[in-house]
C-alpha positions as CSV (number, residue, x, y, z in Angstrom):
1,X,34.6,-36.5,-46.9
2,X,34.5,-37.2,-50.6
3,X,36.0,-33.7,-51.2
4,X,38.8,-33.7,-48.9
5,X,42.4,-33.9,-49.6
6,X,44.0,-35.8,-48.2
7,X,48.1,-35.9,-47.5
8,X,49.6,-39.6,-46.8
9,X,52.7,-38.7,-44.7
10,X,55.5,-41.6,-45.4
11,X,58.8,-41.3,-43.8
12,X,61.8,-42.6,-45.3
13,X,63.0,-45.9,-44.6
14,X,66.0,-46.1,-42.6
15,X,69.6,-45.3,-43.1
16,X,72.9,-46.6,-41.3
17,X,72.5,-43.6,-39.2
18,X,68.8,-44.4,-38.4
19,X,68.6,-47.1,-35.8
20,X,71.3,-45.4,-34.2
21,X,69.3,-42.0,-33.4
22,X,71.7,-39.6,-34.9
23,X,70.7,-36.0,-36.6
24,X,70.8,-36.2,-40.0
25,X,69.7,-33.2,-41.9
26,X,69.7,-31.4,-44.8
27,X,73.1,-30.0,-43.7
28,X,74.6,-33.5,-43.1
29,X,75.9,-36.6,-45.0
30,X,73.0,-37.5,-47.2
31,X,72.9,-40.8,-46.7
32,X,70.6,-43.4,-48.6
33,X,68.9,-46.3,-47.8
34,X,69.7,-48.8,-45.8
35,X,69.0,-52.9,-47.1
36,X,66.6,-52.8,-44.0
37,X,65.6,-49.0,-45.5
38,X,64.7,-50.7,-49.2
39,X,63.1,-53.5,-47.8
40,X,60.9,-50.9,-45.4
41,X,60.3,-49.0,-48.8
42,X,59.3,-51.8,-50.1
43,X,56.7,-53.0,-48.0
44,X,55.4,-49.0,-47.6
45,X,55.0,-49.9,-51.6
46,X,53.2,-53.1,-51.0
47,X,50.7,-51.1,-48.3
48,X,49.9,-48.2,-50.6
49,X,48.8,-50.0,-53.3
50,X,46.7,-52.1,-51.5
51,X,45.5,-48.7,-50.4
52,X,45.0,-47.8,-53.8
53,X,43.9,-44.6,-54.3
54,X,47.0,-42.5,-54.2
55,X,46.7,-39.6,-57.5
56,X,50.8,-38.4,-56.9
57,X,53.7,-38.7,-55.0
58,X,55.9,-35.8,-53.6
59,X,59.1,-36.1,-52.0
60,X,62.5,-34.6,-49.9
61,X,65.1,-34.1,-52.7
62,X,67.1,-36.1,-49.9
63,X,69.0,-39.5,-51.0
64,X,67.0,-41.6,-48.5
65,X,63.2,-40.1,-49.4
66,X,64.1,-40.5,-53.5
67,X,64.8,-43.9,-53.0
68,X,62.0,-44.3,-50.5
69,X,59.2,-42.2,-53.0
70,X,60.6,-44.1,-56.1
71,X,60.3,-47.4,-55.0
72,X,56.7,-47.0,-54.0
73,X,56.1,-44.9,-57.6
74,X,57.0,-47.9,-59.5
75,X,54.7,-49.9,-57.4
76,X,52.1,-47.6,-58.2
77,X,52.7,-46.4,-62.3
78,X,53.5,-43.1,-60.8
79,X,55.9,-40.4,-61.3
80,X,57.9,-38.4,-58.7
81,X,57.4,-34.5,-58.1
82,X,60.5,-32.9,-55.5
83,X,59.9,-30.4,-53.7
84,X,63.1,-29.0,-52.1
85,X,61.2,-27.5,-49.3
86,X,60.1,-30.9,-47.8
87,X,63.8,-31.4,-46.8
88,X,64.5,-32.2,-43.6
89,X,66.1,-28.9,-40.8
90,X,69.7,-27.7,-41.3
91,X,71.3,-29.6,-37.8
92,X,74.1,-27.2,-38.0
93,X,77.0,-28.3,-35.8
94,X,74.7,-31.0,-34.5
95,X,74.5,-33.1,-37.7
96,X,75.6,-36.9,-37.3
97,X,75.6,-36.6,-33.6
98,X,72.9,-38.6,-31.5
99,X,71.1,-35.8,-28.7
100,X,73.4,-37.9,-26.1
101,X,75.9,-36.2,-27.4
102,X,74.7,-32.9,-28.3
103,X,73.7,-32.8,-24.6
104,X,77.2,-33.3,-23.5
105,X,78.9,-30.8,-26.1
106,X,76.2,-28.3,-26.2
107,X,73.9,-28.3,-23.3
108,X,72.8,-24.5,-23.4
109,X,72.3,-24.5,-27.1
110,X,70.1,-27.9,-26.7
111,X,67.9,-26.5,-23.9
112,X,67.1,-23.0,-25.8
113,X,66.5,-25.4,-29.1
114,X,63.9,-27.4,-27.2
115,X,62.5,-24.0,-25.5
116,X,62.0,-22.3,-28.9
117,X,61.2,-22.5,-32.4
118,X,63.2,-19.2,-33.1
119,X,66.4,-20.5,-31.4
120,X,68.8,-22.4,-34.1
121,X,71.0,-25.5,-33.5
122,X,75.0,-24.7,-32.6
123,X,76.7,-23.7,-35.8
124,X,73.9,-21.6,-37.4
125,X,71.6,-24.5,-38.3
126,X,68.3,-24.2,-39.2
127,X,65.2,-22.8,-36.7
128,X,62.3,-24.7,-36.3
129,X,60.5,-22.0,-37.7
130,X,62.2,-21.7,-40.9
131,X,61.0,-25.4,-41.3
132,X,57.3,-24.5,-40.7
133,X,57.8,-21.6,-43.4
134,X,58.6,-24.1,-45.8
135,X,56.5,-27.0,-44.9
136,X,53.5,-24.9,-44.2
137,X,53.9,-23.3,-48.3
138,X,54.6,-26.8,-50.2
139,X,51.1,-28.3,-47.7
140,X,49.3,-24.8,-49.1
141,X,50.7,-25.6,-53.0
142,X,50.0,-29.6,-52.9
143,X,45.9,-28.5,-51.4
144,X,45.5,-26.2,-54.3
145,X,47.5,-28.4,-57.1
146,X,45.5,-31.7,-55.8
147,X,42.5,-30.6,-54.2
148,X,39.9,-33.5,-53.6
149,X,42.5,-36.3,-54.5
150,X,45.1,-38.2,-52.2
151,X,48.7,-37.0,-52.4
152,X,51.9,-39.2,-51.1
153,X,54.2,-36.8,-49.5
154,X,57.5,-38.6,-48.7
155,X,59.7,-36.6,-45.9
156,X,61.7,-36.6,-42.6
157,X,60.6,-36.8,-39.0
158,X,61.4,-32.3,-38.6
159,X,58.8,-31.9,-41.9
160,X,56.2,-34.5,-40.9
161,X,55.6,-33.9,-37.2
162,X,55.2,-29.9,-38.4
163,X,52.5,-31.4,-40.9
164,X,50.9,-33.0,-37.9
165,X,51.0,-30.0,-35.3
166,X,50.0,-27.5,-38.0
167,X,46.8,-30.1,-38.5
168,X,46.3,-30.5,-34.7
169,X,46.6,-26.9,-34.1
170,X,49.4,-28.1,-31.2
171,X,52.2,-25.7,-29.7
172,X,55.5,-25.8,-31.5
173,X,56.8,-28.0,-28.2
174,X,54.6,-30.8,-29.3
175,X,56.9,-32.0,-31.6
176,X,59.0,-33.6,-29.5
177,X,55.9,-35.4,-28.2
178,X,55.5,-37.6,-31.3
179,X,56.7,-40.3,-33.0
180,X,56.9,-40.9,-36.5
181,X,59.4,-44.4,-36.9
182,X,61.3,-44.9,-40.5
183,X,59.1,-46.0,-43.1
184,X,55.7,-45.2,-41.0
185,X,52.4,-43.8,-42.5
186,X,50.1,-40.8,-41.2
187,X,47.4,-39.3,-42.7
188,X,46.1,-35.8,-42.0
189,X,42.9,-35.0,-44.1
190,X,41.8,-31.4,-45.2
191,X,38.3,-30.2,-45.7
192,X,37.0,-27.5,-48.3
193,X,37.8,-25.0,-46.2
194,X,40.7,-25.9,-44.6
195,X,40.1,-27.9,-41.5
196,X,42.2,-30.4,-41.2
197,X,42.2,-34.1,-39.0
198,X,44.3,-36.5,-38.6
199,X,43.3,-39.8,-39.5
200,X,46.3,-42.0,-38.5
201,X,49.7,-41.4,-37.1
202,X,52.8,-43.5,-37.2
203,X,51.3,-47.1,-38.6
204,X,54.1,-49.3,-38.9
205,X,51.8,-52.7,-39.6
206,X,52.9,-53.2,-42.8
207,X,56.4,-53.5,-41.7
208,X,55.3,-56.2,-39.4
């Protein structure tokens, strides 16, 4: 494996809006960090540099994953590349709510959401597809730019599970079949030619 690539997937620490489950996209609020976010960042920093071989970190333009990737770059001498298209999905109408609630005010639109990749949230929010686009062109940019070295990529749950299904080869539905907590690590390697495994998903042990 000494030629792979390898993408270390970090999610953002949490926000106020975190522990309560509610949508918060790209089309929302922008909130950053939390004190329990920066002290999650924090001890994400403390983990990758015991880890220690991390070449670059990417990240969301997003409050929450600037203030997550910088915290860890200073703990590593690092700068910070954004790349806008690691943002998380558009929630439309649906952003700030928790899915309680977008169950009660938008049943049909949730249902054909879950049912399809094509089908946007209520108030012309962003498809699930048009994430994938996106995510599936910055993972293609960061193999080529980084190839054989180990890139940080800093994101949201939408952006990170797609990373993950994309590397298992899973049906769009398995996203919802995953989690990926604030401030957890993944790691999805990627072969000369492509193939790609996942190594870890969702560690939270450092934030034990």
């Amino acid at each position: 494996m000494s030629d792979a690539t390898t993408l270390v997937l970090l999610r953002h620490g949490e926000t106020l809006l975190t522990p309560q489950r509610r949508l918060s996209g790209s089309g929302g609020s922008n909130p950053g960090l939390s004190p329990a976010g920066r002290r999650q960042a924090g001890a994400a920093a403390e983990a990758l540099a015991h880890r220690g071989d991390i070449a670059a970190v990417v990240t969301s333009p997003m409050r929450r994953c600037q203030e997550t990737a910088h915290s860890v770059a200073a703990r590593l001498g690092l700068s910070v590349q954004v790349e806008r298209d690691l943002r998380e999905a558009d929630f439309g109408a649906w952003e700030g709510l928790t899915f309680t609630e977008v169950r009660e005010r938008y049943p049909d639109d949730l249902s054909a959401w879950f049912a399809s990749p094509e089908r946007p949230p209520s108030g012309a929010g962003e498809t699930m597809q048009q994430v994938t686009r996106r995510v599936t062109a910055v993972r293609d940019g960061l193999l080529s730019q980084y190839a054989g070295a180990t890139v940080l990529v800093v994101s949201h749950v939408g952006p990170l599970r797609t990373l993950i299904r994309l590397a298992l080869q899973a049906p769009p539905h398995s996203l919802f079949r995953m989690e990926v907590a604030a401030a957890s690590l993944s790691t999805v390697t990627y072969d000369e030619d492509g193939t790609a495994t996942v190594q870890a998903l969702n560690d939270t042990h450092h934030l034990n």
